[in-house]
C-alpha positions as CSV (number, residue, x, y, z in Angstrom):
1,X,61.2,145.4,120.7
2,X,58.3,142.8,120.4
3,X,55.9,143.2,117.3
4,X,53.3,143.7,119.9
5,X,54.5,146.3,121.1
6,X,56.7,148.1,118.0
7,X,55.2,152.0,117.5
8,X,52.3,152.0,114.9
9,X,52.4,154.8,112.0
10,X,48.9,155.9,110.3
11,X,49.4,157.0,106.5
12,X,46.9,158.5,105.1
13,X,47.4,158.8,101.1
14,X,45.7,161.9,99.7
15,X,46.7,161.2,96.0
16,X,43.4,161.3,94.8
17,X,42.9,164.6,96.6
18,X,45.7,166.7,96.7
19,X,47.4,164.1,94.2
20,X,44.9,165.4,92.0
21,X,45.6,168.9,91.6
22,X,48.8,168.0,90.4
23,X,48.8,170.3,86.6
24,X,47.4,168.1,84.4
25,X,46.0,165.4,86.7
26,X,42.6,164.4,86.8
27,X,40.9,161.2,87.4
28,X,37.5,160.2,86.3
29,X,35.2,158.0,88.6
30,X,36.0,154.8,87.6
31,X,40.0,155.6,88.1
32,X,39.4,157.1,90.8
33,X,37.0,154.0,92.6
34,X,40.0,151.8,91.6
35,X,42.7,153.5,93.2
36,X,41.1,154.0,96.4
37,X,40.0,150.2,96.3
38,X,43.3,149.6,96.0
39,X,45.1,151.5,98.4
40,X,42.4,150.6,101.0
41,X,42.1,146.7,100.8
42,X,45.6,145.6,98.6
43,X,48.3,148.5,100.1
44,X,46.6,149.0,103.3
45,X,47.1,152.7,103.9
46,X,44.3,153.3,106.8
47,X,42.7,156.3,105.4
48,X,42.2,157.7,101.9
49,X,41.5,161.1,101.4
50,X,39.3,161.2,97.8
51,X,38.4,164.7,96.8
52,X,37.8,168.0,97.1
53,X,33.7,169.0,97.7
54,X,32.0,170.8,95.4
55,X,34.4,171.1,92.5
56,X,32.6,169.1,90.1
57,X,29.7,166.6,89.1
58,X,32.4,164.4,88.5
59,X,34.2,164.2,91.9
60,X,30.4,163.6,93.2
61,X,30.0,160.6,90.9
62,X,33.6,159.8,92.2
63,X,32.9,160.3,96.0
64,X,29.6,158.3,95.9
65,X,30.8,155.6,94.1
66,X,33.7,155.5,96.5
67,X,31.1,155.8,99.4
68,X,29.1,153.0,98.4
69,X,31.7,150.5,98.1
70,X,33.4,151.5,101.4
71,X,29.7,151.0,103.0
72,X,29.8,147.3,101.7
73,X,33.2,146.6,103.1
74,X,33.2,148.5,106.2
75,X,35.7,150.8,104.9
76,X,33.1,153.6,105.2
77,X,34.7,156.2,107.9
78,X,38.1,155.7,106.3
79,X,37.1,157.8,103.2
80,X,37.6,161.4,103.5
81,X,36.9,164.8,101.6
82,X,38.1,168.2,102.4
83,X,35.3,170.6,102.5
84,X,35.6,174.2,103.4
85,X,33.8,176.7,105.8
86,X,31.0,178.0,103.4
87,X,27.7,177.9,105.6
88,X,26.9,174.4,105.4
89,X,27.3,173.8,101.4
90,X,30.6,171.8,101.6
91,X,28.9,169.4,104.2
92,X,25.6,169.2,102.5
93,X,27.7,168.0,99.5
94,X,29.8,165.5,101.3
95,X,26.6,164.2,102.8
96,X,25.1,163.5,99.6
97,X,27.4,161.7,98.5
98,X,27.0,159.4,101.2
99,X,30.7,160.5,103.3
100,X,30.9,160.1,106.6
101,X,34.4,162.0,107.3
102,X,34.8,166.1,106.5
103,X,38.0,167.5,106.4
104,X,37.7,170.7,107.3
105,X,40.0,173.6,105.8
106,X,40.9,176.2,108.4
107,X,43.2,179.2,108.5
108,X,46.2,178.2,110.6
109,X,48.1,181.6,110.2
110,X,47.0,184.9,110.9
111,X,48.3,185.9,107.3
112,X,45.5,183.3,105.5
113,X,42.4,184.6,107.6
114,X,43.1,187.8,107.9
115,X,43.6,188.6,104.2
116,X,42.1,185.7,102.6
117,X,39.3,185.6,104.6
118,X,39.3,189.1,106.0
119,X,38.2,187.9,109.4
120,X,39.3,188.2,113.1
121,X,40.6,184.7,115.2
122,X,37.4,185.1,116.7
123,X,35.2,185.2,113.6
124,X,36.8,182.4,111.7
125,X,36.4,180.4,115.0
126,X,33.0,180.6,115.3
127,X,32.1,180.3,111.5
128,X,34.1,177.0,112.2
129,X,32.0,176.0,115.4
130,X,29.1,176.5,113.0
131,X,30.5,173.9,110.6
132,X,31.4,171.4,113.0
133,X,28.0,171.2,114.8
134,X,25.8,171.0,111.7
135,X,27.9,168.1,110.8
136,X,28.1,166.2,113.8
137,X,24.2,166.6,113.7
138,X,24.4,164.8,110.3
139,X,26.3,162.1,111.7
140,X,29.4,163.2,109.8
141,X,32.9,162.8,111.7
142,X,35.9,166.1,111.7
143,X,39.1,166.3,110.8
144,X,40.5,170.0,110.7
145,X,43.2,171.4,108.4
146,X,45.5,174.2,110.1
147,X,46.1,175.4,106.2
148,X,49.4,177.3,106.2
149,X,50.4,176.1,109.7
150,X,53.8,175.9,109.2
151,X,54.2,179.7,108.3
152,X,51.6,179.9,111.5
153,X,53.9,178.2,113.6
154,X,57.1,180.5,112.3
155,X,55.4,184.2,112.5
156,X,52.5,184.0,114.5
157,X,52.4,181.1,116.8
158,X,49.9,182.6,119.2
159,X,47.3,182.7,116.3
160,X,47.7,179.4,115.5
161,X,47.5,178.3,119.5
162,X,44.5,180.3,119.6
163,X,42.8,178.6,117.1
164,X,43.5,175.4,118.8
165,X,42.2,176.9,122.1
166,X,39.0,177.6,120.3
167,X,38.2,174.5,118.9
168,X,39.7,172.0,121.0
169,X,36.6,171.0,123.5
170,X,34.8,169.7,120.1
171,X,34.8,166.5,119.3
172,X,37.4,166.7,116.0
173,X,39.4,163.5,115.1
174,X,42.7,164.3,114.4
175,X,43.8,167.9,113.2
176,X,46.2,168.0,110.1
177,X,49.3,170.3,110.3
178,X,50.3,170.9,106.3
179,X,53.4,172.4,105.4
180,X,51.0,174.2,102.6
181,X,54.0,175.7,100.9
182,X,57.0,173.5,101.7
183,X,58.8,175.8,104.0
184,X,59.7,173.6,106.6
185,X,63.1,171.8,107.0
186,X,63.8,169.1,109.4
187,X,65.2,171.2,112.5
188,X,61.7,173.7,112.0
189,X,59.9,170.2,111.6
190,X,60.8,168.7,114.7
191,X,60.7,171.7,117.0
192,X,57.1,173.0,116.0
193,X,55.6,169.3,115.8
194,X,57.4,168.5,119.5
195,X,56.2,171.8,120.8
196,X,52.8,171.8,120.0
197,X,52.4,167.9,121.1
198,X,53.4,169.4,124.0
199,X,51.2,172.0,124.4
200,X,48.2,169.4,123.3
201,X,49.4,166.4,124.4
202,X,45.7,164.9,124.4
203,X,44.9,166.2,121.0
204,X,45.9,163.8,117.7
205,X,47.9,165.5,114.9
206,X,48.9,164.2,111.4
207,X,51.5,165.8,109.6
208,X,50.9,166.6,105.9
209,X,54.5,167.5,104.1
210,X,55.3,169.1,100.7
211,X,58.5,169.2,99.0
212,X,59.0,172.6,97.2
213,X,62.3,172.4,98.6
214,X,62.9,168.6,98.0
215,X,62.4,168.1,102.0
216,X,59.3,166.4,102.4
217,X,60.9,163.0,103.4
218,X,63.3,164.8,105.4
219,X,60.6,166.4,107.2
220,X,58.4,163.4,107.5
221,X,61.7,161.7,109.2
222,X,61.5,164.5,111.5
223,X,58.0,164.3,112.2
224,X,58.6,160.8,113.0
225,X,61.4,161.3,115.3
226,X,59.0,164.1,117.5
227,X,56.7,161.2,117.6
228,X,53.8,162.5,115.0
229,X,52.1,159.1,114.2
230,X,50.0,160.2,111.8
231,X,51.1,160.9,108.5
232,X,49.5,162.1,104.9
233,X,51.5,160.6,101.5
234,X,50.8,160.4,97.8
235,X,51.4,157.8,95.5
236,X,54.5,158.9,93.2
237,X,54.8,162.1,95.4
238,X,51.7,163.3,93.4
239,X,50.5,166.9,94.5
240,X,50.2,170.4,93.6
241,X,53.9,172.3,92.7
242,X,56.2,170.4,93.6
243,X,54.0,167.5,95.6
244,X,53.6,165.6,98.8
245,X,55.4,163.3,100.0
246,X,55.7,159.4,98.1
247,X,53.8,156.5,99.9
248,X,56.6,154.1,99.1
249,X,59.7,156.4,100.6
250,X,57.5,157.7,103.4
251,X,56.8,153.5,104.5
252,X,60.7,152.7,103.6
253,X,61.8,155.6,106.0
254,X,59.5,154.5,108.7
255,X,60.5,150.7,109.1
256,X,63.9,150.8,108.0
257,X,65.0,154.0,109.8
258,X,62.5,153.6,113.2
259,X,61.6,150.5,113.9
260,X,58.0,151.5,113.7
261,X,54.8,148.9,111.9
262,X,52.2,150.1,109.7
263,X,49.4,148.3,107.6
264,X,50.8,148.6,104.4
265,X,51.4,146.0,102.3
266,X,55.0,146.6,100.9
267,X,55.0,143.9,97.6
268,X,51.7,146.3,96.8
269,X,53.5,149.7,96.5
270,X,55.1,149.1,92.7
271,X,52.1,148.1,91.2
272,X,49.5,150.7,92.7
273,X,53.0,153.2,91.7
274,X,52.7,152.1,88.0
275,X,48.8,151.9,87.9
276,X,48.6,155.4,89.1
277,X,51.7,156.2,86.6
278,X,48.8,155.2,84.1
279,X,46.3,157.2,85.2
280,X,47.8,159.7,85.9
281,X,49.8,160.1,82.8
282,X,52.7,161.4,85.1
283,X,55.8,159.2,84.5
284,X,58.0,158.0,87.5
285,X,61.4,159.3,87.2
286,X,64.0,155.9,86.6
287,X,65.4,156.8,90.2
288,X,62.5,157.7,91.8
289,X,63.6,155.6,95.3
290,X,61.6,152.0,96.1
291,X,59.5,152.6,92.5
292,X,62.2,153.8,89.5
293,X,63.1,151.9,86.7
294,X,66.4,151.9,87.7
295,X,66.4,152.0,91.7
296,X,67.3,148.2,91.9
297,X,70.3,148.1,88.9
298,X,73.7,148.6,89.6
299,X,75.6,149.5,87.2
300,X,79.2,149.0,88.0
301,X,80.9,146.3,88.0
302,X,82.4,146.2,91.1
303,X,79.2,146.7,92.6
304,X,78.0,143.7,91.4
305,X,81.3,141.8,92.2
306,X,80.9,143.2,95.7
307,X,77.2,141.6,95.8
308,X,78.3,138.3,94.5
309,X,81.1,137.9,97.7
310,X,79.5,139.1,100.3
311,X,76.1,141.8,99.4
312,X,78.7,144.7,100.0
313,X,76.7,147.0,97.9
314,X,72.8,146.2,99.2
315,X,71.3,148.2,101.8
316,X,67.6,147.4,103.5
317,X,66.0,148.4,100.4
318,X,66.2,144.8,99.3
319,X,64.1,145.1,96.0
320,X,62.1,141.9,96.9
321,X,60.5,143.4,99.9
322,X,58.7,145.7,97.0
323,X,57.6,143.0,94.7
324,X,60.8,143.4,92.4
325,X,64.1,141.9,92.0
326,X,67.8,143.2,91.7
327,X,69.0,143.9,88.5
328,X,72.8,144.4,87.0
329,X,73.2,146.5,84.3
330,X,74.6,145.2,81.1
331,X,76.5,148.6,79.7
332,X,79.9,150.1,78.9
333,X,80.8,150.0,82.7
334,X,79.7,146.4,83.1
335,X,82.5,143.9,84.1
336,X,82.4,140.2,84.5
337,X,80.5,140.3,87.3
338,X,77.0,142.0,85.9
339,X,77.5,139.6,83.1
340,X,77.9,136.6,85.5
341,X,74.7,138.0,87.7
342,X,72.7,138.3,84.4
343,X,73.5,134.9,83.3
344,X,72.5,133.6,87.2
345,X,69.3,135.0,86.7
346,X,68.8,133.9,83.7
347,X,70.3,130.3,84.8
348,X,73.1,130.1,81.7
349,X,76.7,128.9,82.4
350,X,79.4,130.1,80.6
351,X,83.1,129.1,80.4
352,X,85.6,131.8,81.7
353,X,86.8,132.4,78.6
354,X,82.8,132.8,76.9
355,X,82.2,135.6,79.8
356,X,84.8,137.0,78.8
357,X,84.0,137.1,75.2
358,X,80.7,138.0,75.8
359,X,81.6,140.6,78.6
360,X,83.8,142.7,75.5
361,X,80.8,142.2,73.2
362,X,78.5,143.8,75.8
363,X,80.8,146.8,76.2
364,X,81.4,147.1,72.6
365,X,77.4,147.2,71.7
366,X,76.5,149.7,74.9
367,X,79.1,152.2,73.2
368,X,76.5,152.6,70.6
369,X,72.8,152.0,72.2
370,X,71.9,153.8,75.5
371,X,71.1,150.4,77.4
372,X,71.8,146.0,77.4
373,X,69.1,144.8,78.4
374,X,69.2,141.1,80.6
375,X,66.5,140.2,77.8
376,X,69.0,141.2,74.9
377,X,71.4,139.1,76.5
378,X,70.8,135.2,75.1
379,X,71.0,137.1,71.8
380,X,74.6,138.0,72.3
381,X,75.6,135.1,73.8
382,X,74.1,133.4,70.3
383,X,75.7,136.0,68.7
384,X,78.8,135.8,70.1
385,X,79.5,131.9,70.5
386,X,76.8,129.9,67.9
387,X,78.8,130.4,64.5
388,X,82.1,130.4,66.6
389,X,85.1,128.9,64.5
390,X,88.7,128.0,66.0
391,X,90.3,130.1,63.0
392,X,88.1,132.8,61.1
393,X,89.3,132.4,57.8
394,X,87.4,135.3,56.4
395,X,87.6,138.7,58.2
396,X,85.7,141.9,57.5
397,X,88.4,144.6,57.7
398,X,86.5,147.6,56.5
399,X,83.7,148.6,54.5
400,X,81.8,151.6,54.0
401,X,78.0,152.3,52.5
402,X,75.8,155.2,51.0
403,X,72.3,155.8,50.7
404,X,71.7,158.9,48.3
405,X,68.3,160.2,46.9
406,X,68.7,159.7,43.5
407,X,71.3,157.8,43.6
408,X,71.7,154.0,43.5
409,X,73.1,152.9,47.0
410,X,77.1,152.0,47.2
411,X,79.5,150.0,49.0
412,X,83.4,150.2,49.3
413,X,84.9,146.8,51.3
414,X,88.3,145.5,52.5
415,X,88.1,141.8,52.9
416,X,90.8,139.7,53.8
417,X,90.3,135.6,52.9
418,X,93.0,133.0,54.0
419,X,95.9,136.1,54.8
420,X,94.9,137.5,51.5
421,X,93.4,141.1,51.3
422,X,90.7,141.9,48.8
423,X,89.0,145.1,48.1
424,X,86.1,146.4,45.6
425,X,83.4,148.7,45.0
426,X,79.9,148.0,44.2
427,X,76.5,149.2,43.6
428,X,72.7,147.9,44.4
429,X,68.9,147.9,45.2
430,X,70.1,148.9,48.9
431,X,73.2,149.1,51.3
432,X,73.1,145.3,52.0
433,X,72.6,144.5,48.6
434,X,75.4,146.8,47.0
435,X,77.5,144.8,50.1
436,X,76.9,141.6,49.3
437,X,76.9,142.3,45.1
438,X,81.2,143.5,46.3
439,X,81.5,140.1,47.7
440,X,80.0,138.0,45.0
441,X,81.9,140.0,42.8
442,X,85.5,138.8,45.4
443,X,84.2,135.2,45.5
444,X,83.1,134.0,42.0
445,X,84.9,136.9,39.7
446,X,88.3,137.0,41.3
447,X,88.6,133.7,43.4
448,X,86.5,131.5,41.0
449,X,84.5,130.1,44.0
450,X,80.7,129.6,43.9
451,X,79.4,131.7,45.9
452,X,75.8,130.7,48.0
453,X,72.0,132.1,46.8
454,X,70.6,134.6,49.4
455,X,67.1,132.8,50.2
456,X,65.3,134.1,53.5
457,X,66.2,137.5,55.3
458,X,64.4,138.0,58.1
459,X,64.5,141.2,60.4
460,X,63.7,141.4,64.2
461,X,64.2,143.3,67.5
462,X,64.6,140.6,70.5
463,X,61.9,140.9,73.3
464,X,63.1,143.2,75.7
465,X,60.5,146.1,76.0
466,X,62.7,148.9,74.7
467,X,62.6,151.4,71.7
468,X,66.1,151.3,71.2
469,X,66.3,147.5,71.0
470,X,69.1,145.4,69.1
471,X,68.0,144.6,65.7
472,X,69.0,140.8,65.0
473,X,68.8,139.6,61.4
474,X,68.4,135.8,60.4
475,X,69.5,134.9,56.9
476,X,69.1,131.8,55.3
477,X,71.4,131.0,52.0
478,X,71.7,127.9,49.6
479,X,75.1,126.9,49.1
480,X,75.0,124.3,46.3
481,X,72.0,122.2,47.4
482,X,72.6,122.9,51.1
483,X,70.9,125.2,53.5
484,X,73.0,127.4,56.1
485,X,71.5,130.0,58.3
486,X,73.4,132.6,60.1
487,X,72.5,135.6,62.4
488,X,74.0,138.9,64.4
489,X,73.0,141.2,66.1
490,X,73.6,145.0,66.3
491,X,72.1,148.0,67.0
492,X,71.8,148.6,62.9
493,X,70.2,146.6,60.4
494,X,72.4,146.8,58.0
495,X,75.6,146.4,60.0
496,X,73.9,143.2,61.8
497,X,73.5,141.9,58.1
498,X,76.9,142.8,57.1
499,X,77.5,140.6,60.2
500,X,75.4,137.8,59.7
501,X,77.1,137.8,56.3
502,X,80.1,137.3,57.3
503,X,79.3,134.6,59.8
504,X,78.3,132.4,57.0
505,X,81.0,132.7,54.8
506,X,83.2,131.7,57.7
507,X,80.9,128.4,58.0
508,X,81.3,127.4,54.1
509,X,85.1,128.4,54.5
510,X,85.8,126.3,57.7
């Protein structure tokens, strides 16, 4: 099928709406004017949906500031507020604020009107005739919520008809059929969206999903397959309970699974995902699909070895469509090929015997912190390869420290130099220093050989963005005149000194 003539799919993205009654949530005006900037002109989703009327001076700041921007770029009748049938005072507040869009909220099953509202069909369809004239008269265009319509649909469809049949020769844009408390499942989806189309075939309907049940993509994948063009998201799957559905699965779902175009802007939807993270101060799960941490990692090796012959182990959801790249997990379950990906990406070459040695490292470090990251990486290759020595003439066999209140700290070590094994106890200002007092103690009391002057000791965690990041410590001796640094790396200070201790007598032994 042509682009011209591919199916095109309407979102529009009611996070700072219905996103906003999320528990917790709530934006101020200047949050709220950048999101809906945002989505409008840099995502491209062709309506936004920006508050509620009346509930607070706030949202009015909000909704004007919104308003006035929109009237600058054109944008105007693509900002929308629900407002409710309340004589006029929901309208009169939209108005003000200089909206030209009301979404109205109706009853859309006999349950809601008759004992929310205590009202007949009749009744609550002319209250909303009322509504809809005064604000046509204002200049103000309708939408109209069917609230509850999915319940509507399931126990008292002729209700729901009727309401339709009493509104329908007014001039309303597009009605919205919510799944107000996520009972639908795709089979319900499909058959009430595809009958009433067919009953209303020249009317416009959007469908608005919630996922109580964890269905709302499944049911917007219905909706899409009975040909409802018109559908409502939220950024992150913000929303009251359990939410709506997510802007970046709902547009993943509709070009990879039908073909269909829309206007958003795909290398957009991570970053208005993380800004709205921010506001929001709701975090995005690590496998939240298209926008979690983690949704573009593979952790296996054979994964990885499967993408480096032949993609086996990519699907459509190829991360650079979204702005982001593919990543390969550096971890106890890493094999050669992560490590080989990692070093790609990073554009380091490696002999097949360094991968190898720097492959078992990985491993041996993710066994004790939750997660190697690619940025920890060029410190384990140093730590791993720079002080290498053909023969390691001086070998840590076992040691063991203690930090007591009170108490000065201790150290028991096994060393073994040139075949021969060595062991002592010592004391000192701290663990490291209690070690290295048991090895001075080896070298100049027992083996009579100088032994070098501690100078520098520097502490660091490599660049990598993570709280539980390696710790690499630098230390810089003197050894009779002449300077020799050396370094590891380990998810403990002291052991990565221990380390870094070792390395150096291995240098003045080689």
């Amino acid at each position: 099928m042509g682009e011209g003539k591919r199916i095109r799919v309407q979102i529009m993205d009611t996070t700072l709406r219905d996103g906003e009654q999320t528990n917790g949530v709530s934006f101020v005006p200047h949050e709220k004017l950048q999101i809906a900037k945002r989505l409008l002109r840099d995502v491209g989703v062709d309506r936004v949906e920006v508050a509620s009327a009346r509930v607070s001076d706030g949202d009015h700041k909000a909704v004007s500031q919104i308003c006035q921007w929109a009237a600058k770029e054109d944008l105007l009748d693509r900002i929308e507020v629900l407002g409710f049938v309340d004589k006029h005072v929901s309208i009169d507040w939209i108005n003000s604020c200089g909206c030209k869009v009301y979404n109205l909220l109706a009853k859309g099953s006999r349950r809601h009107c008759e004992y929310q509202l205590h009202k007949t069909l009749e009744e609550h369809i002319a209250d909303i005739r009322v509504e809809i004239a005064y604000a046509i008269a204002l200049g103000i265009k309708v939408n109209i919520y069917l609230e509850d319509w999915s319940n509507g649909m399931k126990d008292s469809r002729d209700f729901t008809y009727g309401l339709i049949d009493g509104v329908k020769d007014l001039p309303i844009g597009h009605y919205i059929l919510p799944d107000t408390l996520g009972v639908l499942t795709p089979q319900t989806t499909y058959e009430y969206l595809t009958d009433i189309q067919s009953h209303y075939p020249q009317l416009t309907f959007d469908f608005h999903a919630h996922n109580d049940y964890g269905m709302a993509i499944g049911n917007v994948s219905a909706a899409l397959r009975a040909k409802c063009l018109y559908i409502h998201t939220a950024v992150n799957g913000l929303g009251e309970r359990a939410g709506n559905a997510p802007l970046a699965s709902v547009q993943a779902v509709i070009k990879d699974f039908y073909g269909y175009k829309t206007n958003i802007k795909e290398k957009e939807l991570y970053r208005i995902s993380r800004i709205v993270e921010g506001y929001s101060g709701i975090p995005i799960p690590s496998n939240e699909p298209v926008v979690g941490e983690n949704v573009f990692t593979q952790v296996a090796g054979v994964h990885a070895d499967g993408d480096r012959k032949h993609n086996l182990y990519s699907n459509a959801l190829v991360p650079e469509r979204f702005g982001r790249k593919r990543e390969y997990a550096l971890g106890k379950n890493s094999g050669r090929a992560n490590v080989l990906k990692n070093l790609e990406s990073l554009g380091l070459e490696l002999t097949p015997e360094e991968t190898k040695r720097v492959t078992q490292r990985v491993v041996e470090l993710a066994d004790r912190k939750e997660m190697v990251t690619q940025d920890d990486l060029p410190y384990i290759i140093s730590d791993v390869l720079k002080h290498d020595t053909a023969e390691q003439r001086v070998k840590l066999l076992g040691y063991f420290v203690t930090n007591s209140y009170g108490l000065k700290p201790t150290a028991s070590l096994k060393i073994e130099i040139d075949g021969q094994v060595y062991e002592t106890n010592s004391s000192g200002d701290g663990q490291y220093d209690a070690f290295v007092r048991g090895v001075r103690h080896i070298y100049q009391d027992i083996l009579k050989h100088p032994f070098p002057r501690l100078v520098d000791y520097v502490v660091r965690i490599p660049p990598g963005g993570r709280t539980d990041a390696f710790v690499q410590t630098i230390i810089t001796w003197d050894m009779l005149g002449k300077t020799l640094r050396s370094h590891a790396l380990d998810p403990d200070q002291t052991e990565a000194a221990i380390k870094a201790t070792i390395k150096m007598l291995n240098q003045i032994d080689s």
